[in-house]
C-alpha positions, 0 to 999 in steps of 0.5 A: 809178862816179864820185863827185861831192864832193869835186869837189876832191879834194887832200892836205887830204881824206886821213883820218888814218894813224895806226897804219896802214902804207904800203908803197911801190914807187918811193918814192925820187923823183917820184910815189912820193916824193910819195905817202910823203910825204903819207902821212907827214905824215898819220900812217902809217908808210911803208916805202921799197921801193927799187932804190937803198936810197942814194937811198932813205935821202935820200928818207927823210930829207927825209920826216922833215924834213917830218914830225918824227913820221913812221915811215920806212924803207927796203927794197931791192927790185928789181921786175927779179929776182924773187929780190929781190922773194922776199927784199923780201917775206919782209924785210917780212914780218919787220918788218911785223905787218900793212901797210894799203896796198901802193902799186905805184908803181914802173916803167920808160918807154919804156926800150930792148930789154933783159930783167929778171934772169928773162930777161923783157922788161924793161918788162913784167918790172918793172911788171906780173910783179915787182909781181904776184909781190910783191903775192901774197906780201903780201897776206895781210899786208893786214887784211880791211877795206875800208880795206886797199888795193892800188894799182897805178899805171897809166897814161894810156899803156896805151891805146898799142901796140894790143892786147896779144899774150900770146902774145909778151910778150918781142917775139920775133917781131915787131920790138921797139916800146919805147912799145908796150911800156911801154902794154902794161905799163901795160895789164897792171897794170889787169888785174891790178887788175880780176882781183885785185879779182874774186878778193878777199873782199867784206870786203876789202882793196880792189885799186884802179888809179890814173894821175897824169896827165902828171907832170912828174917824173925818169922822165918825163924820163928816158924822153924822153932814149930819144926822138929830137930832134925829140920831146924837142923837142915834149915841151919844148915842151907840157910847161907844156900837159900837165904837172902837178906830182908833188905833183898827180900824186900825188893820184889815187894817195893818193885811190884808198889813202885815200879811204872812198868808194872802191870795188874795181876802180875807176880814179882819174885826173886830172879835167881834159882828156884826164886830163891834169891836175887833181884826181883822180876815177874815170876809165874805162879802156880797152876792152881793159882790161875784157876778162875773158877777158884779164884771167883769160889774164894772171893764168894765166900771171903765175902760171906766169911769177912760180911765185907762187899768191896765197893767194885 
């Protein structure tokens, strides 16, 4: 469903946060910096959830010098192991009576062959099974509202790589294809969103999906430093074209955690060509993304990949 005002949507439209949570993935830089700090100047306490807790108290820093008032803080979380998620989850668990928003942020890109700490391929491993693992171990900490929101950040590049081969997630049997990868890693995180929203109460939290469009921000860049010659080449060259702002690509991430006419299993992107730029809106993913079949095949085997069951 898409929703026609405000047609401009930006950071001004974001309700007050005050006595709400935020926790999020990736907050030390680009996107997630972005989306903390908006959320911070609204009023919420946001949580810092990092692989680099250095990064992250300097990220938390610049926040508070933002906002004054701001609650800030940071906690190590490497989405790679999941035992650094168990100990991420039950550390959130300790300081947090209830957390209003878990914004799933943080990811990899086009990165070369290589496994997370579970022994998974590692593009997959960290953007789709360590934010699942870490997302049911959490979400009873979500109040049954549809103010209550879990955010995963997807992206325009899961239409890459053709369909996805559950049966050969780890790239074993055929030659490994990282920019596949990464697009199947994306593509998993819509489908874990559609599935998880399916499976929430009608009274809420609300699993909701989000893309920043192309933003011109540090992992952006570092994935093309993976690229050849000529297409870090190419990419300098269409970057003012295609690339917006983290703060504008931030947007569709803090409307699909804030907005109050947002709906469950709905998909925020920009507005503008391609979904490339501009502000954000309801957006429509692709086919394979819809596929409820699959859908239900990965959430099975996320559990027997992650042993986490979600108390649903």
């Amino acid at each position: 469903m898409t929703h026609s005002k405000p047609a401009r949507w930006t950071a001004r439209d974001i309700p007050d946060q005050h006595g709400r949570t935020a926790v999020i993935t990736g907050a030390n830089t680009g996107i997630g910096f972005e989306t903390a700090k908006a959320l911070a100047l609204r009023g919420a306490s946001v949580v810092l959830a990092v692989r680099d807790t250095d990064k992250g108290k300097r990220a938390a820093d610049e926040i508070t010098l933002a906002a004054p008032a701001a609650q800030v803080r940071v906690q190590r979380l490497d989405l790679g192991s999941l035992a650094s998620v168990r100990a991420a989850a039950e550390e959130l668990r300790g300081t947090c009576a209830r957390i209003d928003m878990l914004i799933n942020n943080a990811g990899l890109m086009y990165t070369p062959r290589s496994t997370t700490a579970d022994g998974y391929e590692l593009q997959f491993g960290t953007n789709h099974l360590g934010h699942f693992a870490l997302t049911g171990l959490l979400l009873d900490l979500l109040p049954a509202s549809p103010a209550s929101r879990v955010v995963t950040v997807s992206s325009a590049g899961h239409r890459m790589g053709g369909p996805i081969d559950l049966n050969d997630l780890d790239w074993r049997r055929r030659p490994y294809d990282r920019t596949a990868a990464y697009g199947h890693s994306k593509l998993a995180n819509l489908m874990f969103t559609y599935e998880l929203q399916r499976r929430l109460p009608a009274s809420g939290p609300l699993a909701v999906a989000a893309h920043p469009g192309g933003a011109d921000t540090t992992g952006s860049r570092s994935a093309m430093s993976h690229s050849s010659p000529l297409t870090r080449a190419a990419f300098a060259a269409i970057r003012p074209l295609l690339l917006q702002s983290p703060e504008m690509g931030a947007l569709p991430v803090l409307r699909a955690a804030t907005d109050p006419d947002v709906h469950g299993g709905e998909y925020y992107g920009p507005r503008g060509f391609q979904q490339s730029k501009g502000h954000p809106k309801a957006v429509r993913s692709s086919p394979q993304s819809y596929d409820a079949a699959l859908q239900l095949r990965l959430w099975s085997l996320s559990e027997e990949l992650t042993s986490i069951k979600f108390p649903l």
